[in-house]
C-alpha positions as CSV (number, residue, x, y, z in Angstrom):
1,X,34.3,42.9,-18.7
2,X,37.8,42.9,-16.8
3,X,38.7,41.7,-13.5
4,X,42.2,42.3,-12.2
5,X,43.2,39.5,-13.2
6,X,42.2,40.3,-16.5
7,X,44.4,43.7,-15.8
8,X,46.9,42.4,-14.6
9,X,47.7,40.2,-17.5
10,X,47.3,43.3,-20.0
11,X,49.9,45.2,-17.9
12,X,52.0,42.1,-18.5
13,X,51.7,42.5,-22.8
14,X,49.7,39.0,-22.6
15,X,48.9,38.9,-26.5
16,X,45.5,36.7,-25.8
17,X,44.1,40.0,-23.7
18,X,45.2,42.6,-25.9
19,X,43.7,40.6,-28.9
20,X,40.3,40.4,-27.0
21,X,40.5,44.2,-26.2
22,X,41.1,45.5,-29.7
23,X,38.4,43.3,-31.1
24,X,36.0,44.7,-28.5
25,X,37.6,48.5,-29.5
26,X,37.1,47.4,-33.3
27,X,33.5,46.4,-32.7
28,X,32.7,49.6,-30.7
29,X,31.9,47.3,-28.0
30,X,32.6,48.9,-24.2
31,X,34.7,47.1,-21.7
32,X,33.9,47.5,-18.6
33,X,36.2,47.7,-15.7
34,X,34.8,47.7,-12.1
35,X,36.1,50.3,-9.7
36,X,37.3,47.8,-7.4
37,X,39.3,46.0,-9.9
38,X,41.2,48.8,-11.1
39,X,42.0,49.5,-7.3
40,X,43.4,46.5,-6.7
41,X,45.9,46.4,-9.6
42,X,47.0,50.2,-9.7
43,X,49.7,51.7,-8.4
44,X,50.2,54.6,-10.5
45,X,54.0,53.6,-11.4
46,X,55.6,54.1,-15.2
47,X,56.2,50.2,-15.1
48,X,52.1,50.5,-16.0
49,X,52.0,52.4,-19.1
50,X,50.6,49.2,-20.9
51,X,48.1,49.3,-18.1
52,X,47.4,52.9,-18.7
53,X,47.5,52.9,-22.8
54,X,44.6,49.5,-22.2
55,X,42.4,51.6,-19.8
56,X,41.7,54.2,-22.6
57,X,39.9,51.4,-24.6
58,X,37.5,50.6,-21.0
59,X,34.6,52.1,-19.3
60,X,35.3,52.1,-15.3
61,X,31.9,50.8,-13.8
62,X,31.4,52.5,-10.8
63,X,31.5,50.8,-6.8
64,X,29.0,53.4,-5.8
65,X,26.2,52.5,-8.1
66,X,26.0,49.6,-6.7
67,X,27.5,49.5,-3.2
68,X,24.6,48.5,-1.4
69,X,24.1,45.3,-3.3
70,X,27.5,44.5,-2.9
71,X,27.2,44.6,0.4
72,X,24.2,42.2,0.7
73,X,26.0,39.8,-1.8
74,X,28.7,39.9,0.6
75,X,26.3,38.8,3.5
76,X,24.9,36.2,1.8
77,X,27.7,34.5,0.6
78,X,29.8,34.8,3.7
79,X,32.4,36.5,1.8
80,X,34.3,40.0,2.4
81,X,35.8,40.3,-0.9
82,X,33.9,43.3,-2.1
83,X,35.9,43.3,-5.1
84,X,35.1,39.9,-6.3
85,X,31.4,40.5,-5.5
86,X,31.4,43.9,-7.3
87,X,32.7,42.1,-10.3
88,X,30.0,39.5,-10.2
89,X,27.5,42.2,-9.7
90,X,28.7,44.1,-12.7
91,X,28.8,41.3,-14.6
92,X,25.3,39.8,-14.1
93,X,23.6,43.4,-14.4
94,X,25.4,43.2,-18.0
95,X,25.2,40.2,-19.1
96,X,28.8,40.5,-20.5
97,X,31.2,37.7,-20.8
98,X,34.0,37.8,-18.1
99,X,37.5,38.0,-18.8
100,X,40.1,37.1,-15.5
């Protein structure tokens, strides 16, 4: 799973990142983006065509889905970040290892 961070450094060309996403694309494995995340880093400018060309290798995890529990994880944790909470809730619904 990607957070923007994770994104972020892909739009960059960070070699570690695209190494971890064509080993996940080798093994058939999906990587998921959250909705959220992919929000917060996209702006829809040709500077992101790395961004773009990585994004055909993920699986955007809906904010919908989910948007309820996102909410109460917000509440509980005192937080408003609804991305950051949306990640974690991706992220422990799949079990996935998390890559910022």
């Amino acid at each position: 799973m990607l957070d923007s961070g994770a994104l972020i450094a892909l739009e960059r060309n960070d070699r570690a990142m695209w190494a971890a996403l064509k080993l996940a694309a080798s093994k058939s494995m999906d990587v998921l983006v959250p909705s959220t995340a992919l929000a917060q880093v996209w702006r829809g400018a040709t500077s992101q065509a790395q961004l773009s060309k990585a994004l055909e290798h993920c699986v955007i995890a809906s904010f919908d889905a989910v948007a309820r529990a996102i909410g109460e994880l917000c509440g509980r944790t005192r937080t408003a970040d609804i991305c950051d909470a949306h990640v974690a809730i991706v992220a422990a619904n799949q079990g996935d290892v998390l890559y910022t």
